[in-house]
SEDORO-507984 format. One record per atom (N, C-alpha, C): residue in three letters; x, y, z. Coordinates in steps of 0.001 Angstrom, whole numbers, padded with zeros to 6 digits, always signed. Each point is the difference from the previous one (the first is absolute). Layout:
<pts>
AlaXYZ;...
</pts>
This chain:
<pts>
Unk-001627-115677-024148;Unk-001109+000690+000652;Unk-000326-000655+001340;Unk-000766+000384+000673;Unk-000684+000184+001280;Unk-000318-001756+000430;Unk-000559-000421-001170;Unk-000813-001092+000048;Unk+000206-001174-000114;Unk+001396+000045-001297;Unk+000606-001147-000062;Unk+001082-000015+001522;Unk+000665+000917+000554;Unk+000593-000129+001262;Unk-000703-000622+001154;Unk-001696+000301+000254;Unk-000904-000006+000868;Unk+000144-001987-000070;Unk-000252-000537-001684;Unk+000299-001117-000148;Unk+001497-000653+000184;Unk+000793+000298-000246;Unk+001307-000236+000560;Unk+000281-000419+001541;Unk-000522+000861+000462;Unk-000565+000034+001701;Unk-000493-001147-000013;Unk-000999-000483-000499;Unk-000760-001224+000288;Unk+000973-001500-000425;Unk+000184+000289-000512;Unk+001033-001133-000586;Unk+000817-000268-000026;Unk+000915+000445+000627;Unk+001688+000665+000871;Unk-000111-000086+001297;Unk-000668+000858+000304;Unk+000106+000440+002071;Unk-000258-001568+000872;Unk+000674+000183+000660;Unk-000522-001329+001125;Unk-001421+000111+000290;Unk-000298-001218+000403;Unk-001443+000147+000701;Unk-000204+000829+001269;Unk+001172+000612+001057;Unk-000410+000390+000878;Unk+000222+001388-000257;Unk+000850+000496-001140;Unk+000279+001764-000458;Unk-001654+000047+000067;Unk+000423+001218+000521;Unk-001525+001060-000455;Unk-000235+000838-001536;Unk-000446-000648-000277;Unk-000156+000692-001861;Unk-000619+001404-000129;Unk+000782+000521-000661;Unk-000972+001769-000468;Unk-001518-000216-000025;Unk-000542-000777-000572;Unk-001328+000390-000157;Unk-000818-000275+000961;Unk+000234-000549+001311;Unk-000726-000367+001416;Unk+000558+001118+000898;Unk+000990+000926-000816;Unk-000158+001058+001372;Unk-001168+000748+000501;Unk-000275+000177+001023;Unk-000787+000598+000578;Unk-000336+001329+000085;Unk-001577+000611-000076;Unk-000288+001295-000387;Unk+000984+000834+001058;Unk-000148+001348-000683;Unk+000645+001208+000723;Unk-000728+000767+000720;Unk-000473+000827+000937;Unk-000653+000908+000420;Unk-000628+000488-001145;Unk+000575+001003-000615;Unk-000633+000818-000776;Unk-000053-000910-001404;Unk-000996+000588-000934;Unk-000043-000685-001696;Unk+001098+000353-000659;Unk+000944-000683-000477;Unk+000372+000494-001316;Unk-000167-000589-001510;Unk+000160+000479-000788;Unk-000333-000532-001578;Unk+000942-001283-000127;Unk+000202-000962-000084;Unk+000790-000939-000952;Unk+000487+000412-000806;Unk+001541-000715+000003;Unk+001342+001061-000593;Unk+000301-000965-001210;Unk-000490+000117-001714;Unk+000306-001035-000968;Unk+001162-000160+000281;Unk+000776+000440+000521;Unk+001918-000824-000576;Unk+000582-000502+001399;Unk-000545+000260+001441;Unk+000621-000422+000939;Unk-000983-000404+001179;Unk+000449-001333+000883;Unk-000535-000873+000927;Unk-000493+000961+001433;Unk-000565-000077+000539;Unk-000182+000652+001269;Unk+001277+000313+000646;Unk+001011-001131+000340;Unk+001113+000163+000590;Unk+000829+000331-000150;Unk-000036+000402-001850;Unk+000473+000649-000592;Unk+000372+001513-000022;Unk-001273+000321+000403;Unk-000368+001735+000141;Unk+000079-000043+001463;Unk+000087-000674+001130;Unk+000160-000110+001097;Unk+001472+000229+000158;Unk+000898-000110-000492;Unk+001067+000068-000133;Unk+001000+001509-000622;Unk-001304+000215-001303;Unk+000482+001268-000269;Unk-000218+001213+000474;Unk-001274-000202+000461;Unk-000486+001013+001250;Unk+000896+000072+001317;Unk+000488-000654+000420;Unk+000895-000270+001139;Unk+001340+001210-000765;Unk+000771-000749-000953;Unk+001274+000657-000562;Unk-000591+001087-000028;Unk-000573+000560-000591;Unk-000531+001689-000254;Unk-000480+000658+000994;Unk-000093-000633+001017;Unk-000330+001288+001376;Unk+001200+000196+000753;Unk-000570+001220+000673;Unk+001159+000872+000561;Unk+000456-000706+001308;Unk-000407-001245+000567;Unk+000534-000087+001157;Unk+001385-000812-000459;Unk-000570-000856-000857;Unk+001244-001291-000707;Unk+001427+001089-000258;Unk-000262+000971-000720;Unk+000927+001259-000312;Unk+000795+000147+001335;Unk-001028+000688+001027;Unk+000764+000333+001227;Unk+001072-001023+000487;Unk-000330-001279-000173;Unk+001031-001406+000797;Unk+001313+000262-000551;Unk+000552+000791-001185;Unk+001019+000126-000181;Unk+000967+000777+000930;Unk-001081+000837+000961;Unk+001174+000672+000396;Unk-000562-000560+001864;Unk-000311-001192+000546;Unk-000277-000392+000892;Unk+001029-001100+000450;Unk+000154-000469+001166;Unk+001281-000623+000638;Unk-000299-000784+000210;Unk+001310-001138-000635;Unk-000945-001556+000251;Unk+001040-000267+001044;Unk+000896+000427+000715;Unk+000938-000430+000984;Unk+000679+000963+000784;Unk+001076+000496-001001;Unk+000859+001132+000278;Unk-000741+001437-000344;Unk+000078+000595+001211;Unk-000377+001772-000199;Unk+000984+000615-000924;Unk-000629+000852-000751;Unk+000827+001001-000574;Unk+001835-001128-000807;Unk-000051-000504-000213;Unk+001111-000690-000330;Unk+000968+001037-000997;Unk+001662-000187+000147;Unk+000549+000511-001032;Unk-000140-001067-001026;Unk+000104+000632-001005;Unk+000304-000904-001181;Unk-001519-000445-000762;Unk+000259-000704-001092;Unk-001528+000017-000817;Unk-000004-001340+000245;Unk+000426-000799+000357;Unk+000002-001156-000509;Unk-000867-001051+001658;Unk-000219+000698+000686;Unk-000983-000492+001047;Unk-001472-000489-000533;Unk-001151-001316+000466;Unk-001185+000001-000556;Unk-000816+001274+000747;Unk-001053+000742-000592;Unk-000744+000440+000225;Unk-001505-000906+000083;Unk-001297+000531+000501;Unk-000736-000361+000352;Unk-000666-000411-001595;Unk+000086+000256-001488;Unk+000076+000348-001005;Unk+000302-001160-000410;Unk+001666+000002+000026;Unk+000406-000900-000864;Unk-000196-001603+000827;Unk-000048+000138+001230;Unk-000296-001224+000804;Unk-001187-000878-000640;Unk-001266+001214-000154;Unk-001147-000464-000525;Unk+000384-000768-001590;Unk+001177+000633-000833;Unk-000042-000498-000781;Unk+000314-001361-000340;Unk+001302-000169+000961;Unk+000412-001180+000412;Unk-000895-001382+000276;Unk-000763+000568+001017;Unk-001163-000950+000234;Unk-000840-000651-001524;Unk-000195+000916-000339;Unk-001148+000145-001386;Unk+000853-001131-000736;Unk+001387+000159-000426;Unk+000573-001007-000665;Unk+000143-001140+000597;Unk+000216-000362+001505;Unk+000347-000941+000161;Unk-001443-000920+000112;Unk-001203+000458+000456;Unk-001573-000083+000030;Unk-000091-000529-001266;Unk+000051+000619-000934;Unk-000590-000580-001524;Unk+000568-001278-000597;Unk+001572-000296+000587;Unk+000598-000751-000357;Unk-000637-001752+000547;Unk-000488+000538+001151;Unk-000680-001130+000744;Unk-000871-000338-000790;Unk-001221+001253-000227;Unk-001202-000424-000373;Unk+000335-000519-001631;Unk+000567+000394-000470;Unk+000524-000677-001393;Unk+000302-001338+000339;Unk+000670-000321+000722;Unk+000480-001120+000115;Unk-001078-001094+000381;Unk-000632+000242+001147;Unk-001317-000601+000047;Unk-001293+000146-000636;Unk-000031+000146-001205;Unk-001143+000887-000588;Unk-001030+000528+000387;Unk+000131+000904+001010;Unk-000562+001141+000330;Unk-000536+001300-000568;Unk-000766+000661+000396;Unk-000061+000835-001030;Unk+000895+001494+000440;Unk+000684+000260-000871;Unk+001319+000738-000102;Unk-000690+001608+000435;Unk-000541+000051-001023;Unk-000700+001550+000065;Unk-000528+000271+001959;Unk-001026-000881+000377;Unk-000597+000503+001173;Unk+001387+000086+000981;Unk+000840-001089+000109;Unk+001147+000192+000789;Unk+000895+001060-000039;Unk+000253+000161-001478;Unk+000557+001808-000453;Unk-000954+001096+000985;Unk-001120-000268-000377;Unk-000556+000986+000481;Unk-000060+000207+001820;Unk+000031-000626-000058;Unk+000373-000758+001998;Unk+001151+001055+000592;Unk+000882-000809-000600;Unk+001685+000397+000089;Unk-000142+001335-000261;Unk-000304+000727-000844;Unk+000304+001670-000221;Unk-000822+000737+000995;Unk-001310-000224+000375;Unk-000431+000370+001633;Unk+000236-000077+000777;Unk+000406-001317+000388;Unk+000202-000103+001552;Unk+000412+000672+000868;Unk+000941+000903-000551;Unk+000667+001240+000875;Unk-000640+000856-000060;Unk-000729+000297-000159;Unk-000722+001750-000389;Unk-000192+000396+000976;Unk-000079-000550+001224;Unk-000651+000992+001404;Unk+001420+000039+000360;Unk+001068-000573+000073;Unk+001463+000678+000776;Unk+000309+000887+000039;Unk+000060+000385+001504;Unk+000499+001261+000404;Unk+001572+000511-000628;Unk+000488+001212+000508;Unk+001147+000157-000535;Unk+000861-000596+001811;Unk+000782+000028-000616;Unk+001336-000607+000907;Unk-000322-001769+000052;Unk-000461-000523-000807;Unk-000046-001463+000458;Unk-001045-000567+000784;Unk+000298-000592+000600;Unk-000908-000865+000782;Unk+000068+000856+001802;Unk+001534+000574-000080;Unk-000615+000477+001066;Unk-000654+001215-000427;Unk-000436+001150-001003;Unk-001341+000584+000039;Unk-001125-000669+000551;Unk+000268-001477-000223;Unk-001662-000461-000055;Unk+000073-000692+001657;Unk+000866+000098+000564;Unk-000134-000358+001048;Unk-000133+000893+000996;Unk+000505+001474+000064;Unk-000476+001174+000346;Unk-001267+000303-000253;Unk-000416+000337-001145;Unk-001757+000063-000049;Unk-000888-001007+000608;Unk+000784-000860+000102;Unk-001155-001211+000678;Unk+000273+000456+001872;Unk+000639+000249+000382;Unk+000215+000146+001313;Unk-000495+001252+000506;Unk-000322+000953-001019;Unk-000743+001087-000088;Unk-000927-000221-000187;Unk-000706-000543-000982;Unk-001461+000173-000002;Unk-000693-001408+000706;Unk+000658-000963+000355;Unk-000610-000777+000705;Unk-000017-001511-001265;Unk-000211+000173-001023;Unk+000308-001225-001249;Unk-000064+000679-001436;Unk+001492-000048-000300;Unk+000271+000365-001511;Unk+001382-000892-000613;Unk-000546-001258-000893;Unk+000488-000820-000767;Unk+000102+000004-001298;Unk+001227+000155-000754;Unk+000106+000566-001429;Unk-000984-000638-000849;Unk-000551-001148-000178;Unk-000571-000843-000741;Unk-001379+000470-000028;Unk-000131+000373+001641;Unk-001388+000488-000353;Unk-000306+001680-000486;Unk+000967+000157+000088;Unk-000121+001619-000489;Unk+000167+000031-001897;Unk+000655-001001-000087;Unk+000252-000442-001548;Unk-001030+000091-000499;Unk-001208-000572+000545;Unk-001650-000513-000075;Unk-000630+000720-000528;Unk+000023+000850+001466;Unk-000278+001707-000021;Unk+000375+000814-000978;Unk+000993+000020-000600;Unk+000762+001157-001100;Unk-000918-001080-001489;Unk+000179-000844-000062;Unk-000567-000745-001394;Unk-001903+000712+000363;Unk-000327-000720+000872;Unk-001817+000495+000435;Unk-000057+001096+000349;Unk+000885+001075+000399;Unk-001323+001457+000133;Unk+001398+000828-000377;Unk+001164+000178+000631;Unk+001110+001039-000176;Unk+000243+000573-001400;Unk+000204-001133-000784;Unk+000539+000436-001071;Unk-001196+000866-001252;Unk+000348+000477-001143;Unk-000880+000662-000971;Unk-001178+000574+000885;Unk+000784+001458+000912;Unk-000597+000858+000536;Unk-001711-000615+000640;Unk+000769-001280+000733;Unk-000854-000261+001243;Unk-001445-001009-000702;Unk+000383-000440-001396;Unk-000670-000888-000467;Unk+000561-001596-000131;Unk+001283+000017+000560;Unk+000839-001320-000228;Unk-000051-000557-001563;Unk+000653-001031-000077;Unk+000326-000420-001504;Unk-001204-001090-000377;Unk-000738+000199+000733;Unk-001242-001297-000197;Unk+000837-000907-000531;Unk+000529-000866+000276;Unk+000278-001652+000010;Unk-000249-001219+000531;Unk-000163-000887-001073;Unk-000160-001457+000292;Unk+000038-000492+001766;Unk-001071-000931+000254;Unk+000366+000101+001244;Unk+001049-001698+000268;Unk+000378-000514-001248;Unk+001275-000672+000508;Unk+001107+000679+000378;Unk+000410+000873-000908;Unk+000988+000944+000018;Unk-000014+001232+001404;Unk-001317+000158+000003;Unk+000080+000443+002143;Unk+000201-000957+000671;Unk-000614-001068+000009;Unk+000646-001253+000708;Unk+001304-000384+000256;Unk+000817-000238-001075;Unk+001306+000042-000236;Unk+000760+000952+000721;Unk-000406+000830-000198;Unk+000834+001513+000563;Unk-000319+000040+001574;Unk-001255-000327+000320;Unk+000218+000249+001383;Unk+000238-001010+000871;Unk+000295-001531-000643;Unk+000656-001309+000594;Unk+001382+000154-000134;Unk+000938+000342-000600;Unk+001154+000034-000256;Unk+001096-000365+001052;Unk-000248+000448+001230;Unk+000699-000387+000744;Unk+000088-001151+000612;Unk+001341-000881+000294;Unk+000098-001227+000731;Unk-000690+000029+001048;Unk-000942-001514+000122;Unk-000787-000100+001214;Unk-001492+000016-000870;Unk-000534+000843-001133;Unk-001029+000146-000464;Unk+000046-001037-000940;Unk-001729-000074-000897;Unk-000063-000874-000658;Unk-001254+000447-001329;Unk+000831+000296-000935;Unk-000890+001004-001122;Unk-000862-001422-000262;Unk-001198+000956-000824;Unk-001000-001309-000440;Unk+000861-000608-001414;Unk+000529+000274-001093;Unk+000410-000297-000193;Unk+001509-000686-000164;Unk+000587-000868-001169;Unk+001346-000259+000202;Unk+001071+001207-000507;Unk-000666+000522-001133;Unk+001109+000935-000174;Unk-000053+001023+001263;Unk-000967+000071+000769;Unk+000261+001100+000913;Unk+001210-000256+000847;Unk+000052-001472+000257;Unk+000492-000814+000911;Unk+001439+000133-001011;Unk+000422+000047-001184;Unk+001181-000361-000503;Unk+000628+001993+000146;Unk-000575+000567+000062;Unk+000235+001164+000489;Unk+000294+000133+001446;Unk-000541-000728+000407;Unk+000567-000167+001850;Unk+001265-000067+000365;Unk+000260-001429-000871;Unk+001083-000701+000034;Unk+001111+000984-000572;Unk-000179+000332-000930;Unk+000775+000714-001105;Unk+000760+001672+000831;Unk-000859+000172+000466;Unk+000439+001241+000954;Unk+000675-000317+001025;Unk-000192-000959+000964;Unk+001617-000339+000693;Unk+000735-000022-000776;Unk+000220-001058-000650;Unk+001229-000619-000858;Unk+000679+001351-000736;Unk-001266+000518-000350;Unk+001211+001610-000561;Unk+000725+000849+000687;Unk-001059+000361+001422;Unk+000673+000940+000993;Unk+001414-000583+000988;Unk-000154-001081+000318;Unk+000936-000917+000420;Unk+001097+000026-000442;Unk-000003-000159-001144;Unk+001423-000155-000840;Unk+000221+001220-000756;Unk-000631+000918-000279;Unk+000318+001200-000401;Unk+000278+000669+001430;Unk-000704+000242+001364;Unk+000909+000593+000695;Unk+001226-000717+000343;Unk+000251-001179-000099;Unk+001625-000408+000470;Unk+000810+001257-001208;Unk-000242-000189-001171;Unk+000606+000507-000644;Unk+000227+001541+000436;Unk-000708+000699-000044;Unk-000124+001348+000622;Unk+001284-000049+001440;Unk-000803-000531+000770;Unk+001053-000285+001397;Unk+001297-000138-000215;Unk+000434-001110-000924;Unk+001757-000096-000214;Unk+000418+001267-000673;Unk-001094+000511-000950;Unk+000551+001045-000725;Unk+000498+001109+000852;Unk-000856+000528+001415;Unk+000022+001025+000702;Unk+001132-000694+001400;Unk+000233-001458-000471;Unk+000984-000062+001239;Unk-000313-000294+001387;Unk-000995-000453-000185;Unk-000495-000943+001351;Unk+000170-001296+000092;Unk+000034-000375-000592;Unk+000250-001643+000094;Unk+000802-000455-001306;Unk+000570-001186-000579;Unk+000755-000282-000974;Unk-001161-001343-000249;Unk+000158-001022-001002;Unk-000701-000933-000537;Unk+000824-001102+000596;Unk+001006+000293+000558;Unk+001070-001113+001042;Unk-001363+000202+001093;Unk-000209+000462+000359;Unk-000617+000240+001282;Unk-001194-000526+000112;Unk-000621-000195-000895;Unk-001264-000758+000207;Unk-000005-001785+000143;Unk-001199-000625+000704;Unk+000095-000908+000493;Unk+000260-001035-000526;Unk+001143-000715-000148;Unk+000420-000588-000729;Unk-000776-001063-000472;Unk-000706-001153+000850;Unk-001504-000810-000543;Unk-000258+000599-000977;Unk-000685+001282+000413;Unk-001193+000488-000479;Unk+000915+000157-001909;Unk+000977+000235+000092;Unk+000432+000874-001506;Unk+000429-001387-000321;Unk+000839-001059+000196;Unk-000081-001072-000185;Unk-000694-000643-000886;Unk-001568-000063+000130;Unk-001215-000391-000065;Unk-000765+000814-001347;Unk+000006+001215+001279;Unk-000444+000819-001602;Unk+000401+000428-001564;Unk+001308+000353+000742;Unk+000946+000642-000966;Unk+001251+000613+000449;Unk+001012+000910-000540;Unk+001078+000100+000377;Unk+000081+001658-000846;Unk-001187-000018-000288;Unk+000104+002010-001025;Unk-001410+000426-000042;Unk-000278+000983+000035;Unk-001430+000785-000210;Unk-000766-000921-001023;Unk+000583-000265-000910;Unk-000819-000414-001572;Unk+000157-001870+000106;Unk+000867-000706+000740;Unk-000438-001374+000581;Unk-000995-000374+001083;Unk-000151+001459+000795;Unk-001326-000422+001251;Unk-001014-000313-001031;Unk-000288+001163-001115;Unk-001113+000821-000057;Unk-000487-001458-001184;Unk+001150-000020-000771;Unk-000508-001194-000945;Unk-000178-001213+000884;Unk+000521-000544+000996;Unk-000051-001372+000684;Unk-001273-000076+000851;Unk-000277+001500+000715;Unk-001411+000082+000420;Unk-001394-000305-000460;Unk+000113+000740-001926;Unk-000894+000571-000558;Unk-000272-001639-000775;Unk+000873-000765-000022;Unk+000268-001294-000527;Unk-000925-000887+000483;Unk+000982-000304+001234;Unk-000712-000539+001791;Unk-001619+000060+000024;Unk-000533+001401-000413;Unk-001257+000119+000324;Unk-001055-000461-001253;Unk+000883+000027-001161;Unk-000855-000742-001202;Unk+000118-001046+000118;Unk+000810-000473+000758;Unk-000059-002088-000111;Unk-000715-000176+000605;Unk-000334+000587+001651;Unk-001037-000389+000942;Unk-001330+000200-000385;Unk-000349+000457-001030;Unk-001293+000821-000169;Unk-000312-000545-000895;Unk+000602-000259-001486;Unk-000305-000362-001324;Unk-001200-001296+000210;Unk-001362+000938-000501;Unk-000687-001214-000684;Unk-001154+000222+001516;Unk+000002+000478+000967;Unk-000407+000268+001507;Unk-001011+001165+000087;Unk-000783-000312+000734;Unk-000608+001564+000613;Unk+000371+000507+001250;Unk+001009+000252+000166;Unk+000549+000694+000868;Unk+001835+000312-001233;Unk+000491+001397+001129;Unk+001465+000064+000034;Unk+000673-000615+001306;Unk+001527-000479-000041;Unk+000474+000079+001280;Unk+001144-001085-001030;Unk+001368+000529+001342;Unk+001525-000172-000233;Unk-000234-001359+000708;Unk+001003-000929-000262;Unk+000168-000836+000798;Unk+000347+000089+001885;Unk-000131-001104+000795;Unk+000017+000908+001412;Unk+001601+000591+000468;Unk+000868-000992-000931;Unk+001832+000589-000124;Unk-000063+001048-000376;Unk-000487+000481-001067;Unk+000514+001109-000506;Unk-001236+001021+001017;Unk-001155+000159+000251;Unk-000596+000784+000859;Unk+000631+000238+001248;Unk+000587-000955+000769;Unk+000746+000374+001585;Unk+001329+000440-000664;Unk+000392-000285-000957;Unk+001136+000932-000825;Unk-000005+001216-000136;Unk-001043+000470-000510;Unk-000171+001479-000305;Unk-000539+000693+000785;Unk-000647-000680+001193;Unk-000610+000581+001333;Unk+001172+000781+000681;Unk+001285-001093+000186;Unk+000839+000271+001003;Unk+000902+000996-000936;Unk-000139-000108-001112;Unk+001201+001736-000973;Unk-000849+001184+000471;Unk-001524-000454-000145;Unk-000616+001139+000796;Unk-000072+000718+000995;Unk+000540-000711+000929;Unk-000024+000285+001683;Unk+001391+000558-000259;Unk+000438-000590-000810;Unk+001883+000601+000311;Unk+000057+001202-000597;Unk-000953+000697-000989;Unk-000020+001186-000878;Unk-000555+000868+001315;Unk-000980-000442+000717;Unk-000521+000597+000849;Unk+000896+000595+001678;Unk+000268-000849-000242;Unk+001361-000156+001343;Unk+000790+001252-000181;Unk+000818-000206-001077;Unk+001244+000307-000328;Unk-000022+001490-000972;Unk-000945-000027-000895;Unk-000544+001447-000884;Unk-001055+000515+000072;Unk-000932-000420+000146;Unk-001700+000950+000041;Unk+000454+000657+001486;Unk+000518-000914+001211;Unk+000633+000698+001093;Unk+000900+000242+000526;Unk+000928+000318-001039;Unk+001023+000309-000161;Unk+000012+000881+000894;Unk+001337+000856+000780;Unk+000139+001225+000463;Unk+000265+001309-000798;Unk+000733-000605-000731;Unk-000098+001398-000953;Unk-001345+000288-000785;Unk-000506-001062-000272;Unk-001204+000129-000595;Unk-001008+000824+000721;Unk-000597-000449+001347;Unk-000160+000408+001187;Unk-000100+001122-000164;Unk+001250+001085+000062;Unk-000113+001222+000118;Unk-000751+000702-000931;Unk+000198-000290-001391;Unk-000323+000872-000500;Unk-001868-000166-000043;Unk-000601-001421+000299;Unk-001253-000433+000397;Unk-000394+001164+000942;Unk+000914-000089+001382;Unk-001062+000908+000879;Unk+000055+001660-000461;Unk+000658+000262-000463;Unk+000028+000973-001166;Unk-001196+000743-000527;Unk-000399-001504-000927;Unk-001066+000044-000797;Unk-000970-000163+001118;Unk-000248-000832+000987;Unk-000792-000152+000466;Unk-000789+001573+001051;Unk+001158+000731+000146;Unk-000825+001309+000842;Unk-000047+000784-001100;Unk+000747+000093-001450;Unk-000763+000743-000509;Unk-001428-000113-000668;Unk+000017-001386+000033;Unk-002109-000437-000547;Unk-000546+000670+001569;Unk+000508-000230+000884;Unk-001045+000165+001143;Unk-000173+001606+000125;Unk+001040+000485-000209;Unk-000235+001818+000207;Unk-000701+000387-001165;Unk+000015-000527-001509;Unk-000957+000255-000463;Unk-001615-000356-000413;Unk-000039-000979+000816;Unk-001553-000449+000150;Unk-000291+000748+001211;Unk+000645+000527+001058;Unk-000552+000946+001131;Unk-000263+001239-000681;Unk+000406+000600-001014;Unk+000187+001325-000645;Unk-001394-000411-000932;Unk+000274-000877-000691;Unk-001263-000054-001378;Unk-001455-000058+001549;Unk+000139-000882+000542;Unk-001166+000001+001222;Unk-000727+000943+000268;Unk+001568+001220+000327;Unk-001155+001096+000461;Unk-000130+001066-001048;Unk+000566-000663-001339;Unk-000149+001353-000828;Unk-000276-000792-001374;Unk-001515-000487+000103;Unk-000108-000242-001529;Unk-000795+000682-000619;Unk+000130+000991-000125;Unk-000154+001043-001097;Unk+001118-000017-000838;Unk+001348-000766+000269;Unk+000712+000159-000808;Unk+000197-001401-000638;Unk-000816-000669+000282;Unk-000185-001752-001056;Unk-000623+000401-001433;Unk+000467-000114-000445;Unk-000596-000242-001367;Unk-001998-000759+000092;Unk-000712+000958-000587;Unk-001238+000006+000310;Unk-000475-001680-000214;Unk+000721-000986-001128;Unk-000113-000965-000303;Unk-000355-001439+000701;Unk+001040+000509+001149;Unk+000202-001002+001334;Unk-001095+000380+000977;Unk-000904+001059-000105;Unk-000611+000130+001146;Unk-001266-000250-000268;Unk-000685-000221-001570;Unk-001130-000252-000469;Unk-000394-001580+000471;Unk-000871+000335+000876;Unk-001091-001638+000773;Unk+001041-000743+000411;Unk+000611+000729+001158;Unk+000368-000957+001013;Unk+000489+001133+001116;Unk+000658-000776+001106;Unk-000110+001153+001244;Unk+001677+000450-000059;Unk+000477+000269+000878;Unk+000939+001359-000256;Unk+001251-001358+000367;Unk+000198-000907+000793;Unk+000983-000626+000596;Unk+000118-000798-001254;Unk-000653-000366-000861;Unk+000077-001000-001018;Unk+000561+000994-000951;Unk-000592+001129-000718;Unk+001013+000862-000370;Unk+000728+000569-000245;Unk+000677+000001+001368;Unk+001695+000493+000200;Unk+000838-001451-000508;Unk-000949-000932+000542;Unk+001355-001377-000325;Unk+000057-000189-001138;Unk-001292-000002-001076;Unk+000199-000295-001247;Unk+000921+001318-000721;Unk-000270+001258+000350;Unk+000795+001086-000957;Unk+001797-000677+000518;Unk-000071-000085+001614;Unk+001641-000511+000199;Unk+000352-001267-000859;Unk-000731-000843-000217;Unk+000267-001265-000634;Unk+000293-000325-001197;Unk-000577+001268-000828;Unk+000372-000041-001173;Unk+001207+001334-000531;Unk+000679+000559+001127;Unk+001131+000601-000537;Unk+000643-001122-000163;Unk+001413+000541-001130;Unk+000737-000679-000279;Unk+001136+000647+001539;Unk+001147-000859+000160;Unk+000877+000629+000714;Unk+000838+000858-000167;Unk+000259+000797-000876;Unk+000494+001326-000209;Unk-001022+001691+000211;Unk-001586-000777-000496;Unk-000719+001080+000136;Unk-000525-000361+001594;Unk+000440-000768+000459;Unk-000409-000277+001762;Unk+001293+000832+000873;Unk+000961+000342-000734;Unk+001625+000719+000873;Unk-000609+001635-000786;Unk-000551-000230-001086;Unk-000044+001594-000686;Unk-001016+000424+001193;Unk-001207-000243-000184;Unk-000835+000342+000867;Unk+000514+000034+001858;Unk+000410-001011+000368;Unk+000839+000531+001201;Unk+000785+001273+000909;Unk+000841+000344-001542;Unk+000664+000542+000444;Unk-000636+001598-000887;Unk-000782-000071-000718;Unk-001103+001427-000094;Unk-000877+000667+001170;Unk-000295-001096+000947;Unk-000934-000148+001218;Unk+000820+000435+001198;Unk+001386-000901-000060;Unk+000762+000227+001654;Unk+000997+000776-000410;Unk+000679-000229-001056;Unk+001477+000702-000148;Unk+000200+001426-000425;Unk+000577+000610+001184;Unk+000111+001747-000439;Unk+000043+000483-001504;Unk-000546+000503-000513;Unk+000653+000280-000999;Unk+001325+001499-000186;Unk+000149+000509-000994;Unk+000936+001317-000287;Unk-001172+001088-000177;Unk+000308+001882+000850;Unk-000633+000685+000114;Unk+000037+000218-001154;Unk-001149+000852-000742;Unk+000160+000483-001249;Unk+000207+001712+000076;
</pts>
């Protein structure tokens, strides 16, 4: 039950985990759940809404890819989630709020990747996935009532990115945990599609880390429990951090700007822009959802933000592309 776990918590977790029963109120009341922790239901509420659903069919790299075997925005998240918990297990953390971390964090990603989100931001002047994540957990989601959650678990979600600093550690082991996944899951992707080979990367750097997807990820995830164990803080040693800095810059170099990649980016990128000029001047055709208490430019970005990328080409090409006379 509920209670003997709540105690488990106390007598298990490190002193610096954040324990279920000090999470912090929610906006709205809800009843106390006999069989599960706040972060608990913070978590299941997350899995059961429709945006988490949508990430399956959202692009964590490659547009439109042949083949099944590319990450999606979906399974990336899932990735994270495992490699996240493994930390907080390891440091006795508390597992659940970090689960719950990890399965949000993406919720505001646009479709096409990051460059969606870098198009909407150049359009509307500032739009950052993390904070739109925020947004979809606090007002978007369950028809414009959000999922009322914990406000570690908003915390978490909207620190996520490198450079930030969640109030807590599991937020922070979710930080960490999301490079280390995207990093080494896009190399994988990349050799798969033939951009680069695993010869090709910097030799230090793989040296050091590892020499295969599943030696970074364990030598990283390792790395960062030795430095940390027993600490209030996370952090890699400073070898292995200018290590994984510089695989970063080289992922960046060589695949995020890639040329082939490139193309099919600016691609994506005029088709978000022709259809936020279209939703602009014609939202009568937004879904009434997006337009309830807020103004019309915020509107269009959130209805664009939460297509997935197939219903962002369907809709496209319903709008611009001729169709057959009947």
């Amino acid at each position: 039950m509920k209670e003997d776990y709540l105690k488990f918590e106390k007598l298990f977790l490190s002193e610096y985990a954040k324990k279920s029963d000090e999470a912090g109120e929610r906006e709205r009341y809800m009843e106390v759940c006999p069989l599960r922790t706040e972060f608990q239901r913070d978590r299941d509420r997350i899995i059961h809404c429709k945006s988490f659903r949508r990430l399956k069919h959202k692009t964590q790299v490659f547009l439109s890819p042949e083949g099944d075997h590319y990450r999606t925005r979906l399974t990336h998240t899932l990735e994270v989630s495992q490699i996240a918990r493994t930390v907080a297990r390891s440091l006795r953390l508390n597992e659940d709020l970090t689960e719950a971390i990890s399965l949000g964090h993406d919720l505001g990603h646009t479709p096409f990747g990051h460059s969606g989100e870098k198009t909407l931001n150049a359009i509307t002047g500032r739009f950052f996935h993390n904070e739109q994540s925020l947004r979809v957990v606090e007002i978007l989601e369950n028809d414009g009532k959000g999922l009322n959650l914990t406000p570690e678990v908003k915390d978490g979600i909207l620190n996520h990115r490198q450079g930030m600093v969640p109030a807590t550690l599991e937020g922070l082991a979710v930080n960490y945990s999301d490079r280390i996944a995207y990093i080494n899951h896009d190399i994988d992707d990349a050799v798969h599609a033939g951009l680069i080979t695993e010869a090709m990367l910097p030799k230090d750097c793989v040296e050091l880390l590892g020499k295969s997807k599943g030696e970074r990820i364990n030598n990283l995830i390792f790395n960062l429990i030795e430095n940390s164990d027993g600490k209030n803080l996370l952090k890699m040693s400073a070898e292995y951090e200018e290590a994984f800095r510089r695989l970063r810059k080289y992922m960046f170099d060589n695949v995020y700007d890639n040329e082939v990649v490139r193309q099919y980016v600016d691609k994506a990128d005029r088709m978000i822009k022709l259809l936020y000029d279209y939703y602009y001047g014609n939202e009568s055709e937004i879904p009434i959802r997006y337009l309830q208490n807020t103004d019309k430019k915020t509107a269009v970005c959130d209805y664009i933000a939460a297509m997935t990328d197939r219903y962002a080409v369907s809709k496209f090409e319903e709008i611009f592309v001729p169709g057959s006379w009947r």
